[in-house]
N, C-alpha and C positions, 0 to 999 in steps of 0.2 A: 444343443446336446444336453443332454439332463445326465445325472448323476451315474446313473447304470451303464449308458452309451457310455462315458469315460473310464469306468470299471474294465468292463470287459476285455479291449484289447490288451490291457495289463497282463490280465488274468489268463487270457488264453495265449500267449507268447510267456509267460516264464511256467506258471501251474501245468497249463496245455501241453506245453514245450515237453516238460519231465516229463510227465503221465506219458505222453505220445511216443518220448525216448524211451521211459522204464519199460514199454510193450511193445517195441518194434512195431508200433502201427502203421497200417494201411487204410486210404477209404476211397471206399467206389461207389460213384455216384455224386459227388458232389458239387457240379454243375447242374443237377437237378433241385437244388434246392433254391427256393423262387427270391431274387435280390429284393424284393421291395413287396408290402402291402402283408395286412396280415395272415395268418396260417398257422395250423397243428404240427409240432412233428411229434408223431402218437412212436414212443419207443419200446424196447424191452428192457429185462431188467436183471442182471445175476448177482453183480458184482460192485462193490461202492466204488472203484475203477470208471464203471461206466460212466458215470456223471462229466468229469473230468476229461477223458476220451471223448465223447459223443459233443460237449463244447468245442473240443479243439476240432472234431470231425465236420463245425457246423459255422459256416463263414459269416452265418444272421448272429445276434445278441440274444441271446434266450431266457426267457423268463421262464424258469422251471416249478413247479409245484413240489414239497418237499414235505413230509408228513410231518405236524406237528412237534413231535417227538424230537424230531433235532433239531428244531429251530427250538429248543426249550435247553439244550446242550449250552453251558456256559463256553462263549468261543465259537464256539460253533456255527451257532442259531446268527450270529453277530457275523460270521465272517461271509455263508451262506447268504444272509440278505442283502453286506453290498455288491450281492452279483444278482440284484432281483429277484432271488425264492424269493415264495411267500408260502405259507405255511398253511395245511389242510385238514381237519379232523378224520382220522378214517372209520370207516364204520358207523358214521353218522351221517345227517344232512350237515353242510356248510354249507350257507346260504353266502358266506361275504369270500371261499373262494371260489365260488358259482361266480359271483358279479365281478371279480379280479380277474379272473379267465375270458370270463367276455370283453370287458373292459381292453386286457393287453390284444387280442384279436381286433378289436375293434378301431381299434387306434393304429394298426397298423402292425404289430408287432407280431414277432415267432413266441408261440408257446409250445413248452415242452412238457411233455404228460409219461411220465411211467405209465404205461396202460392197463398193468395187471395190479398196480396199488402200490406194491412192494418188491423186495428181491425173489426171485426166484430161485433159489440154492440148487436145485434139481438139472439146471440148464434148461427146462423142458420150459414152453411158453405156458402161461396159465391163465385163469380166467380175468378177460378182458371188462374192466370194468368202465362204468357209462359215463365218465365224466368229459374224456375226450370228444363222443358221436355227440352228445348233447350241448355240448358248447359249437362243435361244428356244424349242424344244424342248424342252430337259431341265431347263428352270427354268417351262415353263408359264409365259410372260409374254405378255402382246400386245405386237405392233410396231404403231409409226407412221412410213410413210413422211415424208420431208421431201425436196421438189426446189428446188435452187436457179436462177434462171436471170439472166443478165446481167452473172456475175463474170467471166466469160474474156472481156470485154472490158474492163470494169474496171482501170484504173491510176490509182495517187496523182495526184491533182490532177485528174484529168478527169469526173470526177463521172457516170459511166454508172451508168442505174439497174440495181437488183441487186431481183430481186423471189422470196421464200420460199412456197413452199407446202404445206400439211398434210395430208395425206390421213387416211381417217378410220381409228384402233386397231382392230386385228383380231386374232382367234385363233390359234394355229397348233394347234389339241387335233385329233389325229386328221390330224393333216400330217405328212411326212416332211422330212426336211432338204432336199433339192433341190426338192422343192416349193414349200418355203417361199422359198428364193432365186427362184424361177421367178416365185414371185407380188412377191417385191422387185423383180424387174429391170422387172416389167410397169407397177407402182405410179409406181416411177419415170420410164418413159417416158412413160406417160398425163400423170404432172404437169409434166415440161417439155417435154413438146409441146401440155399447156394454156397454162404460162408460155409458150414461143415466138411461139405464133400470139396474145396479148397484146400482148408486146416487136414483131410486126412490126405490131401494126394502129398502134401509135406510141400507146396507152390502155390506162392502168393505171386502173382506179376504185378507188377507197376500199376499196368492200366488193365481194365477189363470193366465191364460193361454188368453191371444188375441185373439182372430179370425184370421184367415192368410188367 
């Protein structure tokens, strides 16, 4: 077990635990997500919430991609990495988080990708950019979408529910790169315009079943 494997169940039973309690979360789908061998879970993005939720939502260890910027946060960038970030330039090439992303795939492990770069304050999904379809591509791994909904209204103390969901691992063998983003940006609107019209009938159930 190396150092991250130790980390995480820490972190995602006390950090998870609140986050999961502070949002009255729910998540459907999570027997879809693959126990062993590497893979993407290509996500969305509104709320600094989701980071936190979207771990406790995810029963694998995750190496998540985290843009430079707060991994340069004193504390922050430090507490961030003993849970595996590593840190991305945006708006340029990074060539050495190119080869960290294949690497963690490659070896066996879950990577997690914000797939539009950044938050999205709008709630609206945005444009999907190419780091997830290109590392899934040339490393042959399945993605699993993951949608979060209910964080962008979300603040400390007001306890609005925050609800995750999983869509089911799929191929990309015999996909192109923009293909594959084509079929992320689709995964992800199917699953929170299933969370939404849940969040507005005012009924979350226990169990229920994703779209796939």
């Amino acid at each position: 077990m190396n150092r991250i494997d130790a980390t995480w169940p820490f972190g995602r039973y006390t950090l998870g635990s609140l986050a999961a309690g502070a949002s009255r979360l729910r998540v459907y789908g999570r027997e879809r997500i693959p126990r062993s061998g590497g893979f993407i879970i290509a996500l969305n993005h509104v709320s600094w919430i989701d980071i936190p939720l979207f771990a406790y939502a995810n029963p694998r260890n995750t190496y998540y991609i985290a843009k430079a910027e707060a991994h340069a946060i004193p504390g922050l960038g430090q507490f961030i990495r003993a849970f595996g970030s590593f840190a991305v330039r945006r708006g340029e090439s990074d060539r050495e988080a190119v080869r960290r992303m294949r690497e963690i795939v490659r070896e066996g492990g879950c990577l997690g990708v914000f797939v539009e770069g950044t938050r999205q304050r709008s709630g609206e999904l945005g444009p999907i950019q190419p780091g997830a379809a290109m590392v899934a591509v040339k490393e042959h791994v399945p993605i699993v979408c993951g949608a979060i909904y209910g964080s962008r209204e979300w603040k400390l103390g007001n306890f609005a529910p925050c609800t995750v969901a999983w869509g089911q691992a799929w191929s990309v063998d015999g996909m192109t790169r923009d293909e594959v983003s084509d079929r992320i940006a689709s995964e992800l609107r199917t699953l929170t315009g299933w969370l939404a019209a849940m969040h507005e009938r005012g009924r979350r159930p226990w169990k229920a079943t994703p779209p796939s």
